[in-house]
C-alpha positions in Angstrom: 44.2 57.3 -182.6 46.5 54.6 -181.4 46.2 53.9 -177.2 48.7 55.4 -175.3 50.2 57.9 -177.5 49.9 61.6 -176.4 51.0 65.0 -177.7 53.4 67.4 -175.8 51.9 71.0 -176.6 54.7 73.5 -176.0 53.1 77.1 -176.8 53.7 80.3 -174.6 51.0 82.5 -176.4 47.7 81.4 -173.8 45.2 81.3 -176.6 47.2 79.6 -179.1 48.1 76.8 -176.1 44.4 76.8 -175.4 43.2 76.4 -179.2 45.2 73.8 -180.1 45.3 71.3 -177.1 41.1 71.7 -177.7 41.6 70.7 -181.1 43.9 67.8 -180.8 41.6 66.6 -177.6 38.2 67.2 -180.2 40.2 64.3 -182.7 41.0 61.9 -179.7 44.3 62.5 -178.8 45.8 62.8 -175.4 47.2 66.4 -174.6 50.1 67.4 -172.3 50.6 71.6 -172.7 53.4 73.6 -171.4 54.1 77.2 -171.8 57.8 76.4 -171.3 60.1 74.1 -173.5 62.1 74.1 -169.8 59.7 72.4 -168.4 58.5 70.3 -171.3 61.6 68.4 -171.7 61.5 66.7 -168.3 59.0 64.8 -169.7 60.8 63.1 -172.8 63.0 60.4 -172.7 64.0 57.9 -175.5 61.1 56.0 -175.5 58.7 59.1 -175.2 55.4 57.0 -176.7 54.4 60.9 -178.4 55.1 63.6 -180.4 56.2 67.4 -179.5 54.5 70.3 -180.7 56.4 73.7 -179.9 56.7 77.3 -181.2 59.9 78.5 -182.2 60.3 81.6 -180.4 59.9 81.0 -176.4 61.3 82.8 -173.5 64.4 80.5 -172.6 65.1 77.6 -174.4 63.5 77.8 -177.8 61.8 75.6 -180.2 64.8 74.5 -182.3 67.1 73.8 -179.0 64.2 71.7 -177.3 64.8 70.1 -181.0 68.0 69.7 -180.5 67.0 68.1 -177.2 64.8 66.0 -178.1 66.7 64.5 -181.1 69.3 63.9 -178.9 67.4 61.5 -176.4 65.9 60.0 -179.1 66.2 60.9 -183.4 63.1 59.1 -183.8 61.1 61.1 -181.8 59.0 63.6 -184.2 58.8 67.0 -183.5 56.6 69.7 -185.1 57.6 73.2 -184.6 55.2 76.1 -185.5 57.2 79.5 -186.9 55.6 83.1 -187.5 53.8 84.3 -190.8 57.2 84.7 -193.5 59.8 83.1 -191.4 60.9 80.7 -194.4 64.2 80.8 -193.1 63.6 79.8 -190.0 61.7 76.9 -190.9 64.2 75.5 -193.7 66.8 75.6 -190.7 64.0 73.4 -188.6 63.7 70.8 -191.5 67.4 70.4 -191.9 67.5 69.9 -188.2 65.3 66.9 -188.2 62.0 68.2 -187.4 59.1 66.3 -188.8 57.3 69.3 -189.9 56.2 72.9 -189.4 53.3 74.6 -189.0 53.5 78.2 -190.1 51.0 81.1 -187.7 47.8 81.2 -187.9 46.9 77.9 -188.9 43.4 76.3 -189.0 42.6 73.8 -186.7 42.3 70.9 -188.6 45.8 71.7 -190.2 47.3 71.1 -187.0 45.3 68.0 -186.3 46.1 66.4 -189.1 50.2 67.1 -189.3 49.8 65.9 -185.6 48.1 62.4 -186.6 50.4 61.9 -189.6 53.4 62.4 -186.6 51.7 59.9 -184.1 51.4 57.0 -186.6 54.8 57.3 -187.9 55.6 57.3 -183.8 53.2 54.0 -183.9 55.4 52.3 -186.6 58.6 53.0 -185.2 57.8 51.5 -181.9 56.1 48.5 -184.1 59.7 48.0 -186.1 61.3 48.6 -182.4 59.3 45.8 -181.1 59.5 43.3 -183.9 62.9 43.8 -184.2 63.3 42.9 -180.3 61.3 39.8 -180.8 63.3 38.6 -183.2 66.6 39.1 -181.4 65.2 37.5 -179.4 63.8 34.8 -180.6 67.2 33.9 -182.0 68.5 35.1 -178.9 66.7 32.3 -176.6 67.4 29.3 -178.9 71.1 30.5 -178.4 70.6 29.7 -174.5 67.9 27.0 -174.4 69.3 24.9 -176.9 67.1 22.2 -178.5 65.0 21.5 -181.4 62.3 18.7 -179.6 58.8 20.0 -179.4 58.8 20.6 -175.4 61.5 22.6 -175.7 60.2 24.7 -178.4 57.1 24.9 -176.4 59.3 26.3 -173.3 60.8 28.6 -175.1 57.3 30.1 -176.4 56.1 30.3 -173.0 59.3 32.1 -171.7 59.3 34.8 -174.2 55.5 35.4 -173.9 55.9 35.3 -169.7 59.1 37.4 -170.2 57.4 40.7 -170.1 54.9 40.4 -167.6 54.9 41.4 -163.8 53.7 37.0 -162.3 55.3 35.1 -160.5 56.3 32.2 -161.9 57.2 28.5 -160.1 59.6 26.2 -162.0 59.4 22.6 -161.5 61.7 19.9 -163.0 64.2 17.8 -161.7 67.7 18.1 -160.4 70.3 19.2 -163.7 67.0 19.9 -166.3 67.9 23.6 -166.3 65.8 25.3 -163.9 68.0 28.6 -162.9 68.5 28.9 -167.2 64.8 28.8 -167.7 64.7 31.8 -164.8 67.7 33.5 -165.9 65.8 33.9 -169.8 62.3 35.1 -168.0 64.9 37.8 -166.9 66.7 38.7 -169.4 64.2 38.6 -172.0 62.0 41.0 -170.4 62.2 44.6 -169.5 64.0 44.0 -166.1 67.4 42.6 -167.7 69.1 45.9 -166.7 68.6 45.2 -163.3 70.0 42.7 -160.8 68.9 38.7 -161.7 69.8 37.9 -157.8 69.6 33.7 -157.2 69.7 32.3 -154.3 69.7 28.6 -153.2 67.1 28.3 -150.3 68.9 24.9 -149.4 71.9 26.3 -148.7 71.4 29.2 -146.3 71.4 28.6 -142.3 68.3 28.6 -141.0 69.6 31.4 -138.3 71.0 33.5 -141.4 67.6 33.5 -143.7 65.8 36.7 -142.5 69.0 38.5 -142.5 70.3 37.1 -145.8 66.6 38.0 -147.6 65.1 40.6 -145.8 68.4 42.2 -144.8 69.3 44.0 -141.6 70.0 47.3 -139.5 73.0 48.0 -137.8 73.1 46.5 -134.3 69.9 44.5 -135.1 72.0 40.9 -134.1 75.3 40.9 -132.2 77.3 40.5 -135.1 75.5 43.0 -137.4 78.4 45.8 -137.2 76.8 47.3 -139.7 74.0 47.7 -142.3 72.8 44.5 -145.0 70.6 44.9 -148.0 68.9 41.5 -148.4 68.2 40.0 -151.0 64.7 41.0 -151.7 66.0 45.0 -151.6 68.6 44.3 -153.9 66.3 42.7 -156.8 64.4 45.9 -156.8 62.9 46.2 -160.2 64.8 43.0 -161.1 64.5 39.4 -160.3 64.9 37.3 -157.7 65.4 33.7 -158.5 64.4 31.3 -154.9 65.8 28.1 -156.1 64.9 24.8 -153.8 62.3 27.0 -152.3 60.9 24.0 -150.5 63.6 23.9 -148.1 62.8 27.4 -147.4 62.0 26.8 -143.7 58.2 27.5 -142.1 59.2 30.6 -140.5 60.2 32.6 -143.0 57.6 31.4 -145.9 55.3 33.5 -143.8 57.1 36.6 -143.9 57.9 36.1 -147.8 53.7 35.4 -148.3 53.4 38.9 -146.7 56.3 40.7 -148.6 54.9 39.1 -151.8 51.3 40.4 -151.6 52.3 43.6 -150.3 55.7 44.2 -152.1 57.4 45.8 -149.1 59.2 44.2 -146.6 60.9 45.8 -143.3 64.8 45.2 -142.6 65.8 42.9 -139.1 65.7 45.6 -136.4 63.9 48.1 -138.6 60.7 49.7 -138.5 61.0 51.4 -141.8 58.8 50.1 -144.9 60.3 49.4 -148.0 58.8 49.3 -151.0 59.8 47.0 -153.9 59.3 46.2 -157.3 60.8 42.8 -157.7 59.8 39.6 -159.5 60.1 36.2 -157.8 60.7 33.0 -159.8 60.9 29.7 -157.9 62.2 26.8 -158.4 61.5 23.0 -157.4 62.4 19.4 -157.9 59.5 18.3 -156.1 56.0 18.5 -155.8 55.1 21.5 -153.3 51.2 20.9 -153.6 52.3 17.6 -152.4 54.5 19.3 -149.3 51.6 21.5 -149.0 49.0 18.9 -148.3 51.8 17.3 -145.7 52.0 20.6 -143.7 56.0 20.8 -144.9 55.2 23.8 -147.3 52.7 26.0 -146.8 49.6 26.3 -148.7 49.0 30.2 -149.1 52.8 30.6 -150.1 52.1 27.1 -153.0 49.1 29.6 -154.4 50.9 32.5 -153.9 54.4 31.4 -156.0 52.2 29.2 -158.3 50.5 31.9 -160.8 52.2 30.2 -163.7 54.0 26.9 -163.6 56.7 26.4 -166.0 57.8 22.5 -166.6 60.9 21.5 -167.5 60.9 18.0 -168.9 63.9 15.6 -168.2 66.4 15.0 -170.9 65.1 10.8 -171.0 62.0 12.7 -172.1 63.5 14.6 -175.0 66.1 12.2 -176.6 66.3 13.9 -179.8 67.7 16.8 -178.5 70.6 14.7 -177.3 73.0 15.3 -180.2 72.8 18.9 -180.2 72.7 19.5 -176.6 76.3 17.3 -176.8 77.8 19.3 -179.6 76.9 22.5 -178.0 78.4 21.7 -174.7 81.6 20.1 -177.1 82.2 23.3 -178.6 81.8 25.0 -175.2 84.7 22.7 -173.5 86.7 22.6 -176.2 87.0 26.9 -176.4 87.0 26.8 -172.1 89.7 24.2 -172.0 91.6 25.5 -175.6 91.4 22.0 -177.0 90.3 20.9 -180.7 87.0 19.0 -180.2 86.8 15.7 -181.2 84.5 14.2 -183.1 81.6 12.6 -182.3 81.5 8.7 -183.4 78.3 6.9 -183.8 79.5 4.2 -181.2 79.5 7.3 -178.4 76.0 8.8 -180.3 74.7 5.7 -180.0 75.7 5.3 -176.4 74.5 8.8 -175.2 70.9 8.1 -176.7 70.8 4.7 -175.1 71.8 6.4 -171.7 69.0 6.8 -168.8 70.1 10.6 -168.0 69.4 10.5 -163.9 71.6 13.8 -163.7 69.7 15.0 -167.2 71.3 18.0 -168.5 73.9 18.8 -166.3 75.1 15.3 -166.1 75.1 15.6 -170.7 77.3 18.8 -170.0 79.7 16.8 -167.7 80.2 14.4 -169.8 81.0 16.6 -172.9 83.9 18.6 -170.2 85.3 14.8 -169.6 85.2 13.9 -174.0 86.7 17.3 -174.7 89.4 16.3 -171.8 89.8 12.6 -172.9 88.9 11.0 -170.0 85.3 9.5 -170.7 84.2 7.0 -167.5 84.0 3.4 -168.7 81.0 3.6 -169.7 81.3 5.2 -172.2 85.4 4.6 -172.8 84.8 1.7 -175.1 83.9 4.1 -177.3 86.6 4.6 -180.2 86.6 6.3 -182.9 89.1 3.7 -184.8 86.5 0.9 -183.4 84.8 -1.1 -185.9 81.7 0.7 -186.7 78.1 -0.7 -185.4 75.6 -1.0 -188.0 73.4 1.3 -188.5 70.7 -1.4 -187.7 72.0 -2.3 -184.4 72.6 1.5 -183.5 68.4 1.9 -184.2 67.6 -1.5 -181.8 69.7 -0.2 -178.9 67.4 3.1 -179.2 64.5 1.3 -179.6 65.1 -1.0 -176.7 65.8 1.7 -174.6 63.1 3.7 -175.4 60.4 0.9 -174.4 62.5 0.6 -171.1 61.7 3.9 -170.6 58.0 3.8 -171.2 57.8 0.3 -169.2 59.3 2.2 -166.3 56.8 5.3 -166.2 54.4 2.9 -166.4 55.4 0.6 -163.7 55.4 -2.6 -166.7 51.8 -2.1 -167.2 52.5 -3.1 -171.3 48.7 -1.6 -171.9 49.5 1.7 -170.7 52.9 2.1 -172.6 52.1 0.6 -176.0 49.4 3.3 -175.7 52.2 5.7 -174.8 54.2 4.4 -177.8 51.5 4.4 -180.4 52.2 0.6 -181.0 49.7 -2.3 -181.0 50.1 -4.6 -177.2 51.0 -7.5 -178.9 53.9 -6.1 -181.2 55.4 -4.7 -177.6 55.1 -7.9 -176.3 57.1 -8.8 -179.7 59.6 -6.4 -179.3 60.0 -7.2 -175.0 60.8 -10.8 -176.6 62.9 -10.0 -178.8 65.3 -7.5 -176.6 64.7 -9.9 -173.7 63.0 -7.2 -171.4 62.0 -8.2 -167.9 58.9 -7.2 -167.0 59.7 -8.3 -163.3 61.7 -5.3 -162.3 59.4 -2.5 -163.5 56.9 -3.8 -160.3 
């Protein structure tokens, strides 16, 4: 029988209750019994991962109104109601009511047991057309909000959709503009939690004197200002997400009380006594290298391992160039509806220019950029562009690329020409070829 489904027995009559939980429990199944349909229905809801058995005729609410119930919450849910010896009419009025079956006094045990599995895996299949369905909303979903068709980025959004749904921590490194608080808003909102608060909250920019206050919260009359009571952030994210971006400026002081709130998931409001309890999720984020802080003494250690259960990186936009166009035209079409202008079209002079481009503010700097070409004032850098300029061959558009893209390696590298033609795929000498020909200096990658 499929884990974690269970039966709702709902039977008044004691030896009826009794012989028919023994049965279903004999075949395997998991068996809740009540001798009341009043009390039974507490325990549905519109995800119930069972099926109800009931008798039709109960003191208080019936068979056919916990039904009615039932069907209500949820018209998936099955529901097997068991009538008296003749009562046809009653059970044709059960079937055109939706219930799944009925099971007509006295019935033999293995009657019941097997209308009962037949209900559970139909229950089994709906949740599996439930959750396929969800997986492919949102897989289309994500590629809506991480936009990009380069094979780190399909390899992010993997990893966020199969982290979505589970309880970790997770630290996100990448550089300044890559996208961090997006990759944390989709662990959100692609997981169970997405109808709760997603609470962010830039560790950077928060007084030192303000932090405890502004995380943990605080009572009335805890500080001389505090006129009154604060939920902090922590509180608020209950059973949501809270997003810690530039956690390494998070100062000393406080990374020991997070450690602690963290592994105990309860924290205790400034000037309170009063233990909390919390179910939130923390995401971090990072543009720098906190085992690196760690080891200096500027980050500590316990908190790196703590906030470090899974590590999420997202590369820099020199690092995924063919994503370039797409990422432009996305952010074109986003400008252009903002600002109600027509966009423009994209020329290959500006294409050309935009993959050539080093990309220090990556992402964010892209979207920028698209705002000012939507507006019509591109910096002059990119102004020559024109789209009644003579067009550049499509040769010379594909050596501007490829001399760009050896800068790049030459610079990760630090010029070592053995280490990026290895990068590139290329043979040393025909790098040293193509360094002549686009007239590379090798002096100012040392």
């Amino acid at each position: 029988m499929p884990d974690g489904l269970r039966v709702i027995l709902v039977e008044d009559d004691p030896a009826v209750r009794f012989g028919g939980a023994q049965a279903l429990q004999l075949a395997g199944m998991e068996v809740c019994t009540f001798d009341s349909a009043n009390v039974a229905r507490a325990m549905l809801h519109p995800y119930f991962p069972g099926v109800v058995v009931a008798d039709v005729k109960m003191r208080g609410m019936d068979g056919l109104q916990l039904l009615r119930y039932a069907h209500d919450l949820d018209a998936s849910l099955p529901v097997i109601l068991i009538t008296g010896h003749g009562d046809i009419a009653m059970a044709v009025q059960a079937m055109r009511e939706g219930a799944y079956d009925f099971i007509e006094k006295p019935f033999a045990s293995d009657y019941l047991v097997g209308v009962v599995q037949r209900a559970l895996e139909k229950r089994r299949l709906t949740f599996e057309v439930r959750e396929l369905r969800q997986k492919l909303e949102d897989r289309e979903g994500i590629e809506r909000v991480i936009v990009g068709q380069s094979a780190a980025i399909e390899a992010l959004r993997r990893l966020i959709l199969s982290l979505a749904d589970t309880p970790a921590d997770v630290l996100i490194q990448g550089e300044t503009g890559t996208g961090k608080e997006l990759v944390a808003h989709s662990l959100h909102q692609f997981s169970r939690r997405r109808a709760r608060h997603f609470v962010a909250m830039n560790c950077g920019a928060i007084p030192e004197t303000m932090f405890e206050s502004e995380v943990f919260g605080h009572e009335a009359g805890a500080f001389t200002s505090a006129a009154k009571r604060r939920i902090g952030k922590l509180e608020y994210a209950d059973r949501g997400t809270l997003f810690l971006d530039e956690v390494e400026s998070m100062p000393l002081t406080m990374q020991v009380k997070l450690l602690r709130t963290l592994q105990e998931r309860n924290l205790e409001r400034l000037g309170s006594n009063q233990i909390i309890d919390i179910d939130v999720r923390v995401i971090a984020a990072t543009k720098v290298d906190l085992a690196v802080l760690s080891d200096q003494d500027k980050f500590r250690s316990d908190l790196y391992f703590r906030l470090n259960v899974i590590t999420l990186e997202v590369p820099p936009l020199r690092d995924r160039r063919e994503d370039i166009p797409l990422l432009f035209e996305h952010f074109v079409l986003q400008a252009a509806t903002r600002y109600q202008r027509e966009a423009p079209m994209l020329s290959q002079q500006l294409l050309g220019k935009l993959m050539a481009h080093d990309w220090p503010g990556n992402v964010r700097e892209l979207h920028n950029l698209a705002d000012r070409f939507v507006l019509g004032v591109l910096g002059p850098r990119f102004l020559a562009d024109d789209a009644r300029a003579p067009a550049t061959p499509l040769a010379e558009q594909v050596e501007d690329f490829e001399r760009s893209v050896i800068v790049e390696q030459l610079r990760r590298h630090d010029g070592s020409v053995a280490a990026a033609s290895e990068a590139l795929l290329i043979p040393k000498k025909t790098l040293y070829d193509k360094i002549r020909k686009y007239e590379i200096s090798l002096d100012g990658f040392k």
